[in-house]
MIROBA-595075 format. One record per residue (C-alpha): chain; residue number from 1; x, y, z negated; residue in three letters. Coordinates in nm, 2 decimals, decimal comma. Layout:
MIRO:A:NUM:X:Y:Z:Ala
...
This chain:
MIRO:A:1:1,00:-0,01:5,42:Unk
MIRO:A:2:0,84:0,21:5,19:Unk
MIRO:A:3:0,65:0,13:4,88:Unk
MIRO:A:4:0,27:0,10:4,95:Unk
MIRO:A:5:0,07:0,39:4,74:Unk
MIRO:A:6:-0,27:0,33:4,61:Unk
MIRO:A:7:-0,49:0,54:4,82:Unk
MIRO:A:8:-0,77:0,79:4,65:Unk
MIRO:A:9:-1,04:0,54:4,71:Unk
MIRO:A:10:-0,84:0,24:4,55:Unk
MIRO:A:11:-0,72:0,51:4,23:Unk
MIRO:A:12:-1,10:0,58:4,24:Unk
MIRO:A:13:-1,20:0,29:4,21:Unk
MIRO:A:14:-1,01:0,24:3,93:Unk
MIRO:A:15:-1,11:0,50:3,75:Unk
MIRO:A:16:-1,48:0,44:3,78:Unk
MIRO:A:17:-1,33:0,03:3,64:Unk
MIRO:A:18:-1,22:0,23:3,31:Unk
MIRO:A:19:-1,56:0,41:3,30:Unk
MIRO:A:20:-1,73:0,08:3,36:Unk
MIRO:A:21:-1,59:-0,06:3,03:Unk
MIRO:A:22:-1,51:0,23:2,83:Unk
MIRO:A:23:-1,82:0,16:2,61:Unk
MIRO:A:24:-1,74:-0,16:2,53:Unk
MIRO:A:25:-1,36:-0,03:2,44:Unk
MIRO:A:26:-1,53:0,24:2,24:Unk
MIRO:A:27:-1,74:0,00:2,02:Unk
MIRO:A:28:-1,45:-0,21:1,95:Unk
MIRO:A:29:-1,26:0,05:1,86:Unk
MIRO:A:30:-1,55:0,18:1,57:Unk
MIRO:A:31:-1,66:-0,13:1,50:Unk
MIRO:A:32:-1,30:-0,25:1,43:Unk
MIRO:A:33:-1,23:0,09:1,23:Unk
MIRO:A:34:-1,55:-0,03:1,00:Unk
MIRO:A:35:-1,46:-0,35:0,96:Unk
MIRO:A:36:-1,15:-0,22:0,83:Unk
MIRO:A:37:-1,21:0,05:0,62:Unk
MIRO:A:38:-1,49:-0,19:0,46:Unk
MIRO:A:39:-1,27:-0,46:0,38:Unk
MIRO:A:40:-1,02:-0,25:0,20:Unk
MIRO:A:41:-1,29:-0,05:0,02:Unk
MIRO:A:42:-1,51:-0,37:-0,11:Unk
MIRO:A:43:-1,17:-0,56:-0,20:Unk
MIRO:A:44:-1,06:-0,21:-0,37:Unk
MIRO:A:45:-1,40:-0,19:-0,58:Unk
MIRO:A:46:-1,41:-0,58:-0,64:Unk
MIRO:A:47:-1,08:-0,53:-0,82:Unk
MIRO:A:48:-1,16:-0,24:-1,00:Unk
MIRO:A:49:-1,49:-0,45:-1,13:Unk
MIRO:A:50:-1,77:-0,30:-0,94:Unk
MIRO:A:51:-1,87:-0,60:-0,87:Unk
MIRO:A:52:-2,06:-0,64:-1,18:Unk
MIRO:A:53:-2,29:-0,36:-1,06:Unk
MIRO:A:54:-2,67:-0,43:-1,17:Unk
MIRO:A:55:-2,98:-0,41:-0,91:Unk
MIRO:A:56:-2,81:-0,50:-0,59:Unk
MIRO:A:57:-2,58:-0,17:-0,68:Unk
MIRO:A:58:-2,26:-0,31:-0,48:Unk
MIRO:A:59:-2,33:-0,31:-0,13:Unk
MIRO:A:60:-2,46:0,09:-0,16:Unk
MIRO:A:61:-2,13:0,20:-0,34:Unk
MIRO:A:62:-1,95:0,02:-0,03:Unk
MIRO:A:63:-2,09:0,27:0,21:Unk
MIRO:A:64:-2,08:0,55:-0,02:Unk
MIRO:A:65:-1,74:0,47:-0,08:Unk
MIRO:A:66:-1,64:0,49:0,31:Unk
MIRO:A:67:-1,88:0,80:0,34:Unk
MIRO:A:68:-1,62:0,96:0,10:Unk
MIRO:A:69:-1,35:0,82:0,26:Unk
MIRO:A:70:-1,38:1,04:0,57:Unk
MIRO:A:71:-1,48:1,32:0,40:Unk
MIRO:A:72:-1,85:1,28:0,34:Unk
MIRO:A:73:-2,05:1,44:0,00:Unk
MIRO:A:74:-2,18:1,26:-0,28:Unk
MIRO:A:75:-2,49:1,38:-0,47:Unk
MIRO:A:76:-2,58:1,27:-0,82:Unk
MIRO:A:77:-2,87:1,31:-1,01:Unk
MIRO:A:78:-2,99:1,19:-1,35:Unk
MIRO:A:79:-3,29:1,17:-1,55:Unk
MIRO:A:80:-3,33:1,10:-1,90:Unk
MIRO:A:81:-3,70:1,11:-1,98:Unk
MIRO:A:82:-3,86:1,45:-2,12:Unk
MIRO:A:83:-3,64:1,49:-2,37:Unk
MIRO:A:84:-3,32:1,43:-2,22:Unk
MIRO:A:85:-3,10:1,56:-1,92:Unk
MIRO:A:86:-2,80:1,47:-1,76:Unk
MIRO:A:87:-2,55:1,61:-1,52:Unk
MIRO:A:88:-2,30:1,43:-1,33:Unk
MIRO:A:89:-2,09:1,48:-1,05:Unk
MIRO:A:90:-1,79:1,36:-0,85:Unk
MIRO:A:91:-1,58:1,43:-0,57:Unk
MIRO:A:92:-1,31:1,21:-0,44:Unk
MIRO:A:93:-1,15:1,07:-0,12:Unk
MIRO:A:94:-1,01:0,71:-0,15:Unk
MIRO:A:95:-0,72:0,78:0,07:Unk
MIRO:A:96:-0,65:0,41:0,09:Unk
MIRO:A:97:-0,95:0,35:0,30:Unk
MIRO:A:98:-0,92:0,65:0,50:Unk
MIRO:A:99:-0,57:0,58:0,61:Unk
MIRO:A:100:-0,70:0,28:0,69:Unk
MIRO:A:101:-0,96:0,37:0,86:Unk
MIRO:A:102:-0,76:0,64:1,02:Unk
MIRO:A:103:-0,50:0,43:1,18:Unk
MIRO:A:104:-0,74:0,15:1,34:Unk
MIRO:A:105:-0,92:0,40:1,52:Unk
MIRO:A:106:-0,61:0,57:1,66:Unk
MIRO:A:107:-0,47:0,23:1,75:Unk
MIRO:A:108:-0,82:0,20:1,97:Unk
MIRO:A:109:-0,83:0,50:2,16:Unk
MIRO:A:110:-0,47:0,52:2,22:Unk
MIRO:A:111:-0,47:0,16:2,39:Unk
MIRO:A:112:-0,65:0,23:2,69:Unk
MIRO:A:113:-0,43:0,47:2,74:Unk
MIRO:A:114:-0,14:0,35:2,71:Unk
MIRO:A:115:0,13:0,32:3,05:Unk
MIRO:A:116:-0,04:0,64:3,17:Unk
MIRO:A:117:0,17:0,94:3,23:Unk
MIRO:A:118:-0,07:1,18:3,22:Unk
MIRO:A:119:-0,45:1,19:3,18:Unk
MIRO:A:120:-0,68:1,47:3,32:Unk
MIRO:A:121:-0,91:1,68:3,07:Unk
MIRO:A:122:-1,22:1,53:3,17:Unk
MIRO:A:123:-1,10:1,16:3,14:Unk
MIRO:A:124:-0,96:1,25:2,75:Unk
MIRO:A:125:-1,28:1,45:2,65:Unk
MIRO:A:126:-1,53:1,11:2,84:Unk
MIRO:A:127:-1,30:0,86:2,63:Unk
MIRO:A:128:-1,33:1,05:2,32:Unk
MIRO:A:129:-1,71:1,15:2,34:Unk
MIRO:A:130:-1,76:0,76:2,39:Unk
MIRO:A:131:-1,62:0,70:2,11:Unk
MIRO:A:132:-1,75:0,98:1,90:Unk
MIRO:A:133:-2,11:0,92:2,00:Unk
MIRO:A:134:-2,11:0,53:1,87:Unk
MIRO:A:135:-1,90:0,68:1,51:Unk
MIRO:A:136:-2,19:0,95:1,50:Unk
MIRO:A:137:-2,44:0,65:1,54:Unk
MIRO:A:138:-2,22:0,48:1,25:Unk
MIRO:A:139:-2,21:0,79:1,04:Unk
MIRO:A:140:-2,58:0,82:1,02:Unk
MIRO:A:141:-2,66:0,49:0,94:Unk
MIRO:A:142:-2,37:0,45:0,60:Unk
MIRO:A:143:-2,49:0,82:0,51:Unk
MIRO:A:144:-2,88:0,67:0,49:Unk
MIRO:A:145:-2,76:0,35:0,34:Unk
MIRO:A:146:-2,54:0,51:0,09:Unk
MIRO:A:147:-2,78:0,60:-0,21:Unk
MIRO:A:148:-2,88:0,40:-0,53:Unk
MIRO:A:149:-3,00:0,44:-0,89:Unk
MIRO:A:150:-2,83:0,26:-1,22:Unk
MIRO:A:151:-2,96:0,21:-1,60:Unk
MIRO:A:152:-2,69:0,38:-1,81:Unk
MIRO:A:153:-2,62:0,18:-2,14:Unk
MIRO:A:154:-2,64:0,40:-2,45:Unk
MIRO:A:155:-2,36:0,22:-2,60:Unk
MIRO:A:156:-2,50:0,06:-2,90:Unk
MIRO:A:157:-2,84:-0,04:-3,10:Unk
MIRO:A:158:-2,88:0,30:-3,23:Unk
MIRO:A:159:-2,84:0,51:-2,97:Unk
MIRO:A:160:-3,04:0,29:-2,75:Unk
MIRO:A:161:-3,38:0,27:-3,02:Unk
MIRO:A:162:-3,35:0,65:-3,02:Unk
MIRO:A:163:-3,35:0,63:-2,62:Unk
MIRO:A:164:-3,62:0,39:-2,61:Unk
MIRO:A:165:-3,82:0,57:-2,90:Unk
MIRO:A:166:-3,77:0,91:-2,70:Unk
MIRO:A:167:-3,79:0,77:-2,34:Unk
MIRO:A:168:-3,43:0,91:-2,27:Unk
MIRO:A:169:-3,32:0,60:-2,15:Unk
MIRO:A:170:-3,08:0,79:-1,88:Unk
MIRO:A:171:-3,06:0,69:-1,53:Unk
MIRO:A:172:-2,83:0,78:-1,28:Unk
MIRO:A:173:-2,87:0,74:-0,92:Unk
MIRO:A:174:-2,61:0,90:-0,62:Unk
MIRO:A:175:-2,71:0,96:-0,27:Unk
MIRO:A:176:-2,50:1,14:0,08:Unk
MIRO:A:177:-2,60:1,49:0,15:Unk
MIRO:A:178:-2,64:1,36:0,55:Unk
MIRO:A:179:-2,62:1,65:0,74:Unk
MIRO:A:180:-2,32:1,81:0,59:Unk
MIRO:A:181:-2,16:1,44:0,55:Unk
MIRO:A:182:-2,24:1,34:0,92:Unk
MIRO:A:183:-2,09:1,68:1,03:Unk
MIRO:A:184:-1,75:1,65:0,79:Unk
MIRO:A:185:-1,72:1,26:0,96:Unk
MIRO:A:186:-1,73:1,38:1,30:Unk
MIRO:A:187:-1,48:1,67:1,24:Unk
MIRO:A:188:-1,26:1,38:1,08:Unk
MIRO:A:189:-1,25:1,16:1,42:Unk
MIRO:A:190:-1,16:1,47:1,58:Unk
MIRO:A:191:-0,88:1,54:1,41:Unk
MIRO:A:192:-0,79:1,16:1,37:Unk
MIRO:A:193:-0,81:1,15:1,79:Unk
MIRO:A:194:-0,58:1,46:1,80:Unk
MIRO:A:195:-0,33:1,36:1,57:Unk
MIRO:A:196:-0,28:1,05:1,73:Unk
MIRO:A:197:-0,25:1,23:2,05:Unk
MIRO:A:198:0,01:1,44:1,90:Unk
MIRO:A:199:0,21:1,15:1,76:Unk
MIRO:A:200:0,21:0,88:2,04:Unk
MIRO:A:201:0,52:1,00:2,24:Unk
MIRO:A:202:0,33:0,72:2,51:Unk
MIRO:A:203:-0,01:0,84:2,55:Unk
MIRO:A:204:-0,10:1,09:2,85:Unk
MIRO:A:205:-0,19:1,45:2,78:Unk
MIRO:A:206:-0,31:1,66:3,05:Unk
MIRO:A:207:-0,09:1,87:3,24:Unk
MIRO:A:208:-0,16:2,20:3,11:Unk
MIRO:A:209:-0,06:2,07:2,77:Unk
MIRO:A:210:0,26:1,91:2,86:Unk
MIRO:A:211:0,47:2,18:2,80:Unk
MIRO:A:212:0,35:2,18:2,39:Unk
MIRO:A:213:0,48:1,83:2,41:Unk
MIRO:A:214:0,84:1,85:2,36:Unk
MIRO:A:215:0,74:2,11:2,07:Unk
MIRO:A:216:0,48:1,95:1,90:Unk
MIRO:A:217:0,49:1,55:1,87:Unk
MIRO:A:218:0,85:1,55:1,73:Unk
MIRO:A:219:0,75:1,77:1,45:Unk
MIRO:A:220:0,42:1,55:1,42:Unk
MIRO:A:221:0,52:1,21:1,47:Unk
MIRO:A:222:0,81:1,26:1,18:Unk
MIRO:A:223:0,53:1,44:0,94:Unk
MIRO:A:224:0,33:1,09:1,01:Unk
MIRO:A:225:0,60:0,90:0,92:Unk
MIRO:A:226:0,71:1,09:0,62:Unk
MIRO:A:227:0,36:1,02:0,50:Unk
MIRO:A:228:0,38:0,62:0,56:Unk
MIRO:A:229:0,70:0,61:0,43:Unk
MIRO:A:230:0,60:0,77:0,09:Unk
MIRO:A:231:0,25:0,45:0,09:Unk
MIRO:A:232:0,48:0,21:0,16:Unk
MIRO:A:233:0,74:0,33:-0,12:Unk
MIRO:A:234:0,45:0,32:-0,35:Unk
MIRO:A:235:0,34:-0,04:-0,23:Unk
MIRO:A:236:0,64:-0,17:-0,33:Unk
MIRO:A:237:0,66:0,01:-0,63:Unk
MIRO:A:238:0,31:-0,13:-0,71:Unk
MIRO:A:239:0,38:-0,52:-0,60:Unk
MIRO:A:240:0,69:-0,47:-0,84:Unk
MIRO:A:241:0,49:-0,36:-1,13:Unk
MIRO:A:242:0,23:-0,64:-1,10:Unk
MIRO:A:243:0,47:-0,91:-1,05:Unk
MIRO:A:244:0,64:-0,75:-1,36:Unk
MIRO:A:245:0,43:-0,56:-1,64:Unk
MIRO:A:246:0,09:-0,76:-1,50:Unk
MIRO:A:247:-0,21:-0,58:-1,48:Unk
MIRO:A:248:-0,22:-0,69:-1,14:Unk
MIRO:A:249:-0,61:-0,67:-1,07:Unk
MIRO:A:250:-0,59:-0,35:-1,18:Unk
MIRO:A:251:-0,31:-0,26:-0,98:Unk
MIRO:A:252:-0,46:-0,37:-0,69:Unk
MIRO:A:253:-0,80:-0,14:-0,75:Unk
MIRO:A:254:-0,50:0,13:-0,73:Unk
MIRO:A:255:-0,32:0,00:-0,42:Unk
MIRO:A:256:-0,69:-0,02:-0,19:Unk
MIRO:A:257:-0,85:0,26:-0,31:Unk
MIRO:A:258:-0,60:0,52:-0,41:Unk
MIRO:A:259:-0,25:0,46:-0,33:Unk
MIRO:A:260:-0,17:0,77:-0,07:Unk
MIRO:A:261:-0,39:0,97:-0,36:Unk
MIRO:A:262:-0,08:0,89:-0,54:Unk
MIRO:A:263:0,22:0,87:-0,36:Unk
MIRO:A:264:0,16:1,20:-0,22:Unk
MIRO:A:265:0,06:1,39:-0,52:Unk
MIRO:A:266:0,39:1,33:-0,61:Unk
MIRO:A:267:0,56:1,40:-0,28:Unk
MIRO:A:268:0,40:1,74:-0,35:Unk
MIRO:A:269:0,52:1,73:-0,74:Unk
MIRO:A:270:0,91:1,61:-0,65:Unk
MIRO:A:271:0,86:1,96:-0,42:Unk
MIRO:A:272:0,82:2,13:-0,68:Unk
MIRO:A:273:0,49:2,22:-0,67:Unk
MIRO:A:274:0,24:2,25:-0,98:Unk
MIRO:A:275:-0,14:2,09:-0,98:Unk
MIRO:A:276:-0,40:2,18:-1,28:Unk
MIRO:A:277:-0,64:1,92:-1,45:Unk
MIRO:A:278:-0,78:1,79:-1,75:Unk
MIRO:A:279:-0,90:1,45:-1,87:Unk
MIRO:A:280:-1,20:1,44:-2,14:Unk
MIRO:A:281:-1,39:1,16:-2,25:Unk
MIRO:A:282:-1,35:0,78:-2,14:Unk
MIRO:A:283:-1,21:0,86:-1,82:Unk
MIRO:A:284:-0,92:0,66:-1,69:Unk
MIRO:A:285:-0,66:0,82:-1,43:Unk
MIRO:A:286:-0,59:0,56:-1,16:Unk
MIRO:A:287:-0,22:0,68:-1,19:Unk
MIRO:A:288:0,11:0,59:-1,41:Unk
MIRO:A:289:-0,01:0,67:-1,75:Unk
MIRO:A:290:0,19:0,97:-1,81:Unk
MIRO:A:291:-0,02:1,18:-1,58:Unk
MIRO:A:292:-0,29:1,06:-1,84:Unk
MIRO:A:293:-0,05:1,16:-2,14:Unk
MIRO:A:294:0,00:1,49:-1,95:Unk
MIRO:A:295:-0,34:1,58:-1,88:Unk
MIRO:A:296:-0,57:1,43:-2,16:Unk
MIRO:A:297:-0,52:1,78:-2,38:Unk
MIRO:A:298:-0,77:2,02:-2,49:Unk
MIRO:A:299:-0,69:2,27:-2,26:Unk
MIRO:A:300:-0,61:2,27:-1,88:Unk
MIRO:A:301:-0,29:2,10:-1,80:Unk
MIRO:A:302:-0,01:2,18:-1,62:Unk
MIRO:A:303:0,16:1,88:-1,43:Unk
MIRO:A:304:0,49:1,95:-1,19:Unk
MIRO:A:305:0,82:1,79:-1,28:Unk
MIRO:A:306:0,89:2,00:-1,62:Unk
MIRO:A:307:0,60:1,83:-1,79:Unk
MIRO:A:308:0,59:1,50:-1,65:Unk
MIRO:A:309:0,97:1,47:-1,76:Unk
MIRO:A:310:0,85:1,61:-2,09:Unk
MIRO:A:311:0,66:1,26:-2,11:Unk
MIRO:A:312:0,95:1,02:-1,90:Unk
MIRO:A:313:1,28:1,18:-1,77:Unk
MIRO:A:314:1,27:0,91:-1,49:Unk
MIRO:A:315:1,03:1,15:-1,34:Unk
MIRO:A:316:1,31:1,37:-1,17:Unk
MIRO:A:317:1,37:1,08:-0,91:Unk
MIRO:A:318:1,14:1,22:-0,74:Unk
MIRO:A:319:1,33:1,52:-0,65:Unk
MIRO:A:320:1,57:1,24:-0,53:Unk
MIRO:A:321:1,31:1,06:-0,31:Unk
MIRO:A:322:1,21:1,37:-0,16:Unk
MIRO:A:323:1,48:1,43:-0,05:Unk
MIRO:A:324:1,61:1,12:0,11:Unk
MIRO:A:325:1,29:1,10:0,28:Unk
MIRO:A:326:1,26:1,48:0,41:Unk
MIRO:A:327:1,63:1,44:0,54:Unk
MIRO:A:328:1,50:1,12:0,74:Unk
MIRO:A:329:1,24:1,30:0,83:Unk
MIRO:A:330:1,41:1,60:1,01:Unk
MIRO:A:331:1,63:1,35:1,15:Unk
MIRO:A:332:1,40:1,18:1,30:Unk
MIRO:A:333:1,23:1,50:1,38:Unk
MIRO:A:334:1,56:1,61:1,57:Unk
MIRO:A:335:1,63:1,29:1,74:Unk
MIRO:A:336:1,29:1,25:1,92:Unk
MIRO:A:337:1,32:1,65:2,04:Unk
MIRO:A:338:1,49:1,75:2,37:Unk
MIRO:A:339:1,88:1,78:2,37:Unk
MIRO:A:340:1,86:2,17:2,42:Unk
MIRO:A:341:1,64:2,27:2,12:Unk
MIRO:A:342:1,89:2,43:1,91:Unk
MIRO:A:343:1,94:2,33:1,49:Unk
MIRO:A:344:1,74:2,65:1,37:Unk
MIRO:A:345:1,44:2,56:1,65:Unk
MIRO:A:346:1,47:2,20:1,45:Unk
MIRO:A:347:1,45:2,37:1,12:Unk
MIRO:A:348:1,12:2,61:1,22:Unk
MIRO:A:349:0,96:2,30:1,37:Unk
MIRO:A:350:1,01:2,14:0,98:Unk
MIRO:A:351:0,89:2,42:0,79:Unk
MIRO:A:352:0,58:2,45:1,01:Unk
MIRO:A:353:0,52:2,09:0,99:Unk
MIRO:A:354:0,61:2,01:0,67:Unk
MIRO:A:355:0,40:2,36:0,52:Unk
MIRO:A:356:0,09:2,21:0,72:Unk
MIRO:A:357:0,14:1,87:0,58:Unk
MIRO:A:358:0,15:1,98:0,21:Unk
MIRO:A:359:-0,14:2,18:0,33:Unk
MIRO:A:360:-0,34:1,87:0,35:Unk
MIRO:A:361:-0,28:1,71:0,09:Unk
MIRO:A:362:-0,36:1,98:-0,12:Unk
MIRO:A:363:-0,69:1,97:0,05:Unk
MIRO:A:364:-0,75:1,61:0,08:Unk
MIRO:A:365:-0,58:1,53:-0,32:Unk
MIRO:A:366:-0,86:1,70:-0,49:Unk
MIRO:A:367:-1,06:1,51:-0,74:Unk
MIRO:A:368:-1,32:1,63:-0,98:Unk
MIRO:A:369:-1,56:1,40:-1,20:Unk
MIRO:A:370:-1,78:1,46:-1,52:Unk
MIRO:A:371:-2,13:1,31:-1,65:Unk
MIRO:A:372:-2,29:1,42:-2,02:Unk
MIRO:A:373:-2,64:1,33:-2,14:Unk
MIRO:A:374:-2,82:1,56:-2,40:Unk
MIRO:A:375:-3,13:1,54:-2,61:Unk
MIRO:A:376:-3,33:1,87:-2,65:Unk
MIRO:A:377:-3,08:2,05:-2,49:Unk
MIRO:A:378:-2,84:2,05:-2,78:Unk
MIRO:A:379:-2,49:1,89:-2,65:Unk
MIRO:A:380:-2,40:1,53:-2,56:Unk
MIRO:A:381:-2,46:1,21:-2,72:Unk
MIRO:A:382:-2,18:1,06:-2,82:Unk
MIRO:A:383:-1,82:1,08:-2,67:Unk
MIRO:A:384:-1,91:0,77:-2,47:Unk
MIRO:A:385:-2,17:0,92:-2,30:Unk
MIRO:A:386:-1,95:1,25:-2,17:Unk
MIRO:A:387:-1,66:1,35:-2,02:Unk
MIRO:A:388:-1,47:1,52:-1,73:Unk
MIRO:A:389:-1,19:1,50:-1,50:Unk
MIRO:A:390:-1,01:1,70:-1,22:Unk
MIRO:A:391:-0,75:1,75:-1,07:Unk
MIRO:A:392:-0,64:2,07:-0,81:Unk
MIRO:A:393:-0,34:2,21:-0,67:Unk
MIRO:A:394:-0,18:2,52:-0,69:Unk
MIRO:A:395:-0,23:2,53:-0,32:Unk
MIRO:A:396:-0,01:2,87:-0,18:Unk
MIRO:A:397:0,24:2,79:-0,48:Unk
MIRO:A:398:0,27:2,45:-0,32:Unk
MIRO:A:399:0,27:2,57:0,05:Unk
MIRO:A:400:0,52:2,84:0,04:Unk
MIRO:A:401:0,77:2,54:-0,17:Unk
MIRO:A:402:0,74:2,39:0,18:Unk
MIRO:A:403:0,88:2,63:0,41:Unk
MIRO:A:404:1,20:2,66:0,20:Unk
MIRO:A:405:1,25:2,26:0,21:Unk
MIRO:A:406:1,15:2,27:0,56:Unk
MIRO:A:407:1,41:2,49:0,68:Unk
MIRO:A:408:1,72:2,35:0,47:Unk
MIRO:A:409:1,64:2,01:0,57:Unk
MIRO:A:410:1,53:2,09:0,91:Unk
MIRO:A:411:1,89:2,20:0,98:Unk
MIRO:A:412:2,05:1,99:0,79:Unk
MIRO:A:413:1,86:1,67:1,00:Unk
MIRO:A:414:1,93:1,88:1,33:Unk
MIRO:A:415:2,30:1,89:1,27:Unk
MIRO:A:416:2,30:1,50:1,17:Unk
MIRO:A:417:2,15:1,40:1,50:Unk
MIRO:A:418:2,37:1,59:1,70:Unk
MIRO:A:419:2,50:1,27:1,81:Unk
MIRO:A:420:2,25:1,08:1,88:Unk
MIRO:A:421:2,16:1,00:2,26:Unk
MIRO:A:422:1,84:1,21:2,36:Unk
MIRO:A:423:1,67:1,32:2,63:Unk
MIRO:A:424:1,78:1,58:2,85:Unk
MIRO:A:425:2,14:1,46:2,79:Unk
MIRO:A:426:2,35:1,33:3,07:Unk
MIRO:A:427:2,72:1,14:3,07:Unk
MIRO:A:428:3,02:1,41:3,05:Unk
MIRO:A:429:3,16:1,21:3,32:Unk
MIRO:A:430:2,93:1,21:3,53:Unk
MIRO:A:431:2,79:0,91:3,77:Unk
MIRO:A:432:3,03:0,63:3,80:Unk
């Protein structure tokens, strides 16, 4: 007796079943994606002391902070009386909190779909707008929220009776630019949505896309994990040190706010790749303190592997990590690809990937930060009240490393996966 098949009206039914509830999926899914990216980011600024923040000033950072995190611009402004000026500025991403952020929302559109073969355009492009349309609502609200103003202490008496007697008693205040920050959030979902499409070897794509499949989600499920692998290297690293040297509130600031800022600066670095910076004033790197040593100079800094090992020859283990991890990488890369893609299809498929990958983080591993106050227009009051930092890749320098790596260990994973079981391979002997 044959199998009973569900009719069109029964698979209709269920269809318009998913419809019924997909709101309620979508606003779990965003409001689970918040909850998580704000834990990590007030626990993250709690450690690094913004707690202590006068006039209420904690609970506006929290939402600027996640504004940043997926993308979104800060504004500063300062005012100083009529005698005085100021200028700040900063641009940062805390990758910690994106990543977060990043993989709760993946988890909560891809569960829906999960134990679907395949999934028509229109059903993908519904789920997602559902989702989008509550993030935009989201958005809007953290990018109005995000703005507040803060007394800046002169530093001691006399600086602070000549700010008093001048009315330069500085003030510095930060709000979102919301168009541009609501429009930057929303291209962030997308491309959180679509890499998570790409990566889940489970979750349906629609049929005119299968045939990028077998290309595609290999190449980006191993960059993924290439990218985990190097956070949770660096968590371990960063428990270690804790438990060890102390410093462990500190540490933690580090670990919630800016650990992938880290750990993949110097997956790029152990590349070979070179990034420019400086550090002036009081500014404090929320790195090892050799990228401080390195890049506190008078001039722009170099940093890549010759002048970090200048500082500590322990540096070249990153060459070592890399790697170990770009070989496990292209292996896995390999052993989730069809049995017929041949070792130098494997080692284009790397290059690509691993080129786009270094891409990003060029991209996303940007920081920049200064502030000054002056009186009259002549220079900066005191060292305490100026500095700058950034930092900024040598981005085509860094790319073109990539493609290099990509192929040698592209091949080289190919060839070490040759005998492992995968799809589209069948017994030599044949049904028995």
């Amino acid at each position: 007796m044959n199998a009973r098949t569900p009719s069109d009206r029964e698979r209709a039914g269920g269809e318009r079943t998913v419809a019924r509830h997909g709101w309620a999926q979508a606003l779990v899914t965003v409001l689970g994606g918040l909850l998580a990216m704000a834990v990590v980011a007030v626990l993250g600024l709690w450690a690094a002391g913004a707690d202590g923040l006068p006039d209420g000033g904690f609970a506006p950072v929290v939402a600027a902070t996640l504004v940043a995190a997926v993308g979104g611009t800060l504004e500063l402004s300062g005012s100083a009386g009529d005698l005085a000026d100021t200028q700040a500025g900063l641009t940062v991403i805390p990758l910690s909190v994106t990543l977060t952020g990043a993989l709760v929302f993946a988890w909560g559109f891809l569960r829906p779909l999960r134990h679907r073969a395949v999934a028509g355009a229109a059903e993908l492009a519904g789920w997602a707008a559902r989702v989008a349309a509550l993030w935009l609502l989201a958005l809007i609200g953290l990018t109005l929220f995000a703005r507040h103003t803060f007394d800046i202490p002169l530093g001691n008496d006399e600086l602070a009776e000549l700010g008093d007697l001048f009315g330069a008693s500085p003030r510095i205040g930060f709000t979102t630019d919301v168009p541009l920050s609501v429009f930057v959030g929303m291209v962030w979902l997308a491309g959180v949505l679509v890499i998570a499409l790409l990566v889940s070897r489970g979750a349906p794509l629609p049929g005119g896309l299968l045939r990028f499949q077998e290309s595609v989600r290999p190449a980006a499920y191993a960059m993924v994990a290439l990218l985990l692998a190097c956070v949770v290297i660096g968590l371990v690293v960063a428990l270690v040190v804790a438990a060890v040297k102390g410093h462990a509130r500190e540490t933690f600031a580090v670990i919630l706010l800016g650990l992938p800022n880290l750990m993949w600066l110097a997956l790029t670095i152990g590349l070979g790749a070179t990034w420019n910076g400086r550090v002036e004033g009081p500014f404090g790197l929320p790195m090892p303190h050799v990228l401080d040593e390195v890049l506190r100079t008078p001039d722009i800094s170099e940093l890549n592997l010759r002048t970090l090992s200048e500082q500590d020859g322990r540096v070249w283990w990153l060459l070592v990590v890399d790697v170990v991890l770009l070989l496990a990488a292209a292996f896995v890369l390999a052993a989730r690809s069809p049995a017929r893609v041949r070792a130098w299809q494997h080692a284009v498929q790397m290059a690509v990937a691993l080129a786009l990958t270094v891409f990003m983080i060029c991209l996303l591993g940007r920081l920049s930060a200064h502030y000054g106050l002056s009186v009259l227009g002549i220079g900066d009051l005191g060292g305490s009240l100026a500095g700058e930092l950034f930092l900024r890749p040598r981005l085509w320098g860094a790319v073109g490393l990539a493609v290099p790596w990509g192929l040698v260990t592209g091949f080289l994973g190919a060839l070490a996966a040759r005998h492992v079981r995968r799809r589209g391979e069948v017994d030599a002997a044949g049904p028995g």
